[in-house]
matplotlib code that plots the C-alpha trace (Angstrom):
import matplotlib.pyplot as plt

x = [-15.5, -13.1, -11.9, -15.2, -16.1, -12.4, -12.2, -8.8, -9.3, -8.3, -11.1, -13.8, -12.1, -12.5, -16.1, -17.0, -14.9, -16.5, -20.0, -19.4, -18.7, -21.8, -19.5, -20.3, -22.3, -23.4, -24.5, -28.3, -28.4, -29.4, -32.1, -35.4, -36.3, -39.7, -40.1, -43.6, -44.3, -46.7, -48.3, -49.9, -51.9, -50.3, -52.2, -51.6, -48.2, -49.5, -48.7, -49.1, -46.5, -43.7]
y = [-26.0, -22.7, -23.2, -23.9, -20.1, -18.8, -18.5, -19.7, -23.0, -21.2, -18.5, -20.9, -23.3, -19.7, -19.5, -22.8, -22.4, -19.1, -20.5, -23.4, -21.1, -19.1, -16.0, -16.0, -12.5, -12.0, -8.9, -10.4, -10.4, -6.7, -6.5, -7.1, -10.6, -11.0, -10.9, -10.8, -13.5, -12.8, -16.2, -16.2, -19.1, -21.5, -21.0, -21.1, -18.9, -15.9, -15.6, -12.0, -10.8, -12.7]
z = [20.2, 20.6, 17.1, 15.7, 16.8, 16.6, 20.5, 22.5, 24.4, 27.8, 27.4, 26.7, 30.0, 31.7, 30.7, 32.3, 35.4, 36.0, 35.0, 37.7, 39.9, 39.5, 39.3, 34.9, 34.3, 30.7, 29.4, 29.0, 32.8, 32.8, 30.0, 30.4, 31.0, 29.2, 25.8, 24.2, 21.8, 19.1, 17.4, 14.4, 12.8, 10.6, 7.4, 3.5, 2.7, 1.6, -2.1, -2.5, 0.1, -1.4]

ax = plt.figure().add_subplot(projection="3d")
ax.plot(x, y, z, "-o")
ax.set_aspect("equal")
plt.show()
């Protein structure tokens, strides 16, 4: 998986060890945590717009 995203093995081992740990913070922690979802109905393409 680390070369498939050009990461070293030992930082993605890291990752999970810290993860396991519960110790893993990620930036996302600190943004807001709802996002509004806006749903629109499915419908013919419109033709004009493209």
């Amino acid at each position: 998986m680390a070369d498939k995203y050009g990461l070293f093995a030992w930082h993605v081992s890291q990752w999970r060890c810290l993860s396991r740990k519960g110790k893993l913070v990620l930036p996302g922690d600190r943004v807001q945590m709802f996002v509004p979802l806006v749903v629109e109905p499915v419908g013919a393409p419109d033709l004009a717009a493209v």
